[in-house]
C-alpha positions in Angstrom: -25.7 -2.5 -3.1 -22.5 -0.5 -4.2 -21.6 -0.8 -7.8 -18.1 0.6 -8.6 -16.9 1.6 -12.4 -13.7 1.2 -13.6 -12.9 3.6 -15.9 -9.3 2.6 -16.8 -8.3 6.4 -18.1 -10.0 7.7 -14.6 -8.0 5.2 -12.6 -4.9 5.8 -13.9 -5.4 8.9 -13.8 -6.3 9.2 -10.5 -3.8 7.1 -9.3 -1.0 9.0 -11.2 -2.2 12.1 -9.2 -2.0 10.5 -6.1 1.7 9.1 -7.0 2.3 12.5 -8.0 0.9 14.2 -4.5 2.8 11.1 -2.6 6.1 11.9 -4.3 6.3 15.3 -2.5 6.5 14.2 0.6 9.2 11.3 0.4 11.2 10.2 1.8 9.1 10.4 4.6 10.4 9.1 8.1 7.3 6.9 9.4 9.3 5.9 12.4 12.5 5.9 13.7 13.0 2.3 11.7 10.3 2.5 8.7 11.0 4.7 5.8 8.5 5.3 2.9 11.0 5.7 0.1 8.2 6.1 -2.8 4.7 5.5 -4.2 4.6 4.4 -7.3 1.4 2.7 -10.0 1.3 0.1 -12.4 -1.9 -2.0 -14.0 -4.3 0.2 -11.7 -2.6 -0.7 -8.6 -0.5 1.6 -6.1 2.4 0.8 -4.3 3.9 2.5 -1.1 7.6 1.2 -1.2 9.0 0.8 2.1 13.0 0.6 3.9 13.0 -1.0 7.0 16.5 -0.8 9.1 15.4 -3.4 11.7 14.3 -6.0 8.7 16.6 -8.6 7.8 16.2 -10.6 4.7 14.4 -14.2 5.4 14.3 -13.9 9.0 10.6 -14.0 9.9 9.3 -12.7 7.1 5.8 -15.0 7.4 5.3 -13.5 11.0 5.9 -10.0 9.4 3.5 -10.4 6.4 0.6 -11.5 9.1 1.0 -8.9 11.7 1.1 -6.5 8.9 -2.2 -7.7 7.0 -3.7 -7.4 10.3 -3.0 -3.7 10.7 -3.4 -2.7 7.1 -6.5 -4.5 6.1 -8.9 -2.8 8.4 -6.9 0.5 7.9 -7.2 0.6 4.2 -10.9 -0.9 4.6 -12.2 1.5 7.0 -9.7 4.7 6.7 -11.0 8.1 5.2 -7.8 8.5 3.2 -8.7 4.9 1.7 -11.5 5.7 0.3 -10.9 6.8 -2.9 -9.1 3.5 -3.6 -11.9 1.7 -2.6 -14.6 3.4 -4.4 -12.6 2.8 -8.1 -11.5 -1.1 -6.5 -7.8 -0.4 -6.6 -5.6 -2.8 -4.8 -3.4 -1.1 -2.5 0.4 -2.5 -1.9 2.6 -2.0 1.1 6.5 -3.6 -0.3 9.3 -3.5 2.1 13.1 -3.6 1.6 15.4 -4.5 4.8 17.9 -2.5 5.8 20.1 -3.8 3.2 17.1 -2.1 0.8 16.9 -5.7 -0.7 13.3 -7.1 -1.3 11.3 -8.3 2.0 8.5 -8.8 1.3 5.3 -7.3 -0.5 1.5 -7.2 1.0 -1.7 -6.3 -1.3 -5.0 -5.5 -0.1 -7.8 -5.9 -2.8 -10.2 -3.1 -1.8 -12.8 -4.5 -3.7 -13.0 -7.2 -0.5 -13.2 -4.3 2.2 -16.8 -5.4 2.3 -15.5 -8.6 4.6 -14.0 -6.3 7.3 -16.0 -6.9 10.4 
């Protein structure tokens, strides 16, 4: 049985380091189409913000949000640079702009449900 504590000063905290640490290395070119402009926190969450140039705005963005879950669930379930967010149970988000840098679309992944992962 794993009991996590939520301190709400050690989370945000935490998470404000890791914003901090993130920072420093953005813009950072992921591929040649996927940019992770920023990381940011807000009400013991983080947020990678993403710029996509091959995204356009409400073109398959329901396809997109499912292939991504796929790939990020497991990755931020089972990953060694996860864990921390998973020991304190802080949802991780993953929002993308298209290439206009307007809003696409926004995925969360409640680490307190990595458990599921099979």
């Amino acid at each position: 049985m794993v009991i996590m504590l939520r301190l709400p000063s050690l989370t945000n905290a935490l998470l404000n380091e890791a914003v901090r640490k993130g920072n420093k290395s953005t813009p950072l070119i992921v591929n040649p189409t996927l940019t992770m402009e920023r990381l940011s926190t807000s009400d013991g969450e983080i947020t990678y913000h993403y710029r996509s140039m091959t995204l356009t705005q409400n073109k398959g963005v329901n396809q997109f949000v499912e292939e991504q879950q796929k790939k990020l669930y497991p990755y931020v379930c089972t990953s060694p640079s996860q864990e921390i967010f998973r020991r304190h149970g802080i949802t991780v988000n993953y929002l993308y702009n298209d290439k206009n840098n307007d809003f696409y679309a926004v995925i969360s992944i409640d680490t307190t449900t990595c458990n599921e992962v099979g």
